[in-house]
N, C-alpha and C positions, 0 to 999 in steps of 0.2 A: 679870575673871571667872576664878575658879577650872578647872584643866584639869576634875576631876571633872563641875563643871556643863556646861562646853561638851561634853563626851561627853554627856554626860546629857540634853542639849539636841539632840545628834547624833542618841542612840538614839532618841529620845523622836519627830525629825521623820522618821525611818527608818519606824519604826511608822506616822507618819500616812501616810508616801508610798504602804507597803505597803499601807494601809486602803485608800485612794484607788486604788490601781492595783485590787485586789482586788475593789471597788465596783464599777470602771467593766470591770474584767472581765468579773464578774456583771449587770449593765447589759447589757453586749455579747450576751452569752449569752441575755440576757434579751430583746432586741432581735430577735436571731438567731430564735428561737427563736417569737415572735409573728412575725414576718416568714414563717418557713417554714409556720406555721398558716392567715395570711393567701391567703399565694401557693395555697396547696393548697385555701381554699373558693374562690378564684378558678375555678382550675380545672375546677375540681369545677360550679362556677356554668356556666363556657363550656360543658364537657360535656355538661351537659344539655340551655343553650340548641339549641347544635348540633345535639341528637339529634332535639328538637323540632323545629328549624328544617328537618331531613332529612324526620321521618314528614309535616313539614305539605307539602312539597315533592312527596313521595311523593303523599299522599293527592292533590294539587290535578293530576298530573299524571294519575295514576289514574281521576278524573274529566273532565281534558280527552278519556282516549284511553275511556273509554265513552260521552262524549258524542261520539265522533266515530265509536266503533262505529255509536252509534246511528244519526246521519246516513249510514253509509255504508250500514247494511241497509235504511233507508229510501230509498237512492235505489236499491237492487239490485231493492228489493218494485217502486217506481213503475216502472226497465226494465223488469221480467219483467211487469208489468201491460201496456206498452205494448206488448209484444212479443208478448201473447197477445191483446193485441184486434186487432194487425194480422192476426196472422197466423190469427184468426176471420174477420177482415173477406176474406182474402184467399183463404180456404176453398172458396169457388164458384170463384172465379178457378182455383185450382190445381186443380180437380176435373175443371174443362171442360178444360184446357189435358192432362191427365192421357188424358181420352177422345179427345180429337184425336189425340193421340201413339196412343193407341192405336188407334182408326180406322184411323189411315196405316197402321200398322204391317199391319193385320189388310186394308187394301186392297190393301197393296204385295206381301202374296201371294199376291192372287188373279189 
């Protein structure tokens, strides 16, 4: 083979390698590039999941602590109920006991 052709065969696989390298460059870039797209609707997906996963966290807590206001004002109503019917029931009681003390008192100086 002629030197001219083997150069010419040289240049000629030069150029392809070049193509090739160039290609798979662009590939890479091109790879790269959907990869950084991907990763960021990832993201972007967990983000939201999480924000959701917080307000629904929030909200269910939200409702345990008024459902337990509620029970707690309902059992403050039922004490103070039971605490004023005692202390109706116990009304005579404290009134006699009240005039005795005073009796003594209004006996002890005479």
């Amino acid at each position: 083979m002629p030197r001219p052709e083997v150069l010419e065969r040289v240049t000629e696989a030069e150029r392809e390698a070049d193509d090739i390298v160039a290609e798979a460059e662009s590939d890479a870039e091109e790879t790269i590039a959907e990869a950084r797209t991907r990763a960021e609707e990832i993201r972007s997906t967990a983000e939201e999941e999480a924000e959701e996963e917080a307000t629904e966290r929030i909200e269910a807590a939200r409702e345990e602590i008024e459902s337990r206001r509620e029970e707690i004002i309902a059992e403050g109503r039922a004490d103070r109920e039971a605490l004023e019917s005692e202390a109706r029931d116990r009304i005579d009681e404290a009134v006699e006991y009240a005039i005795d003390r005073f009796e003594e008192a209004v006996n002890a100086q005479a």
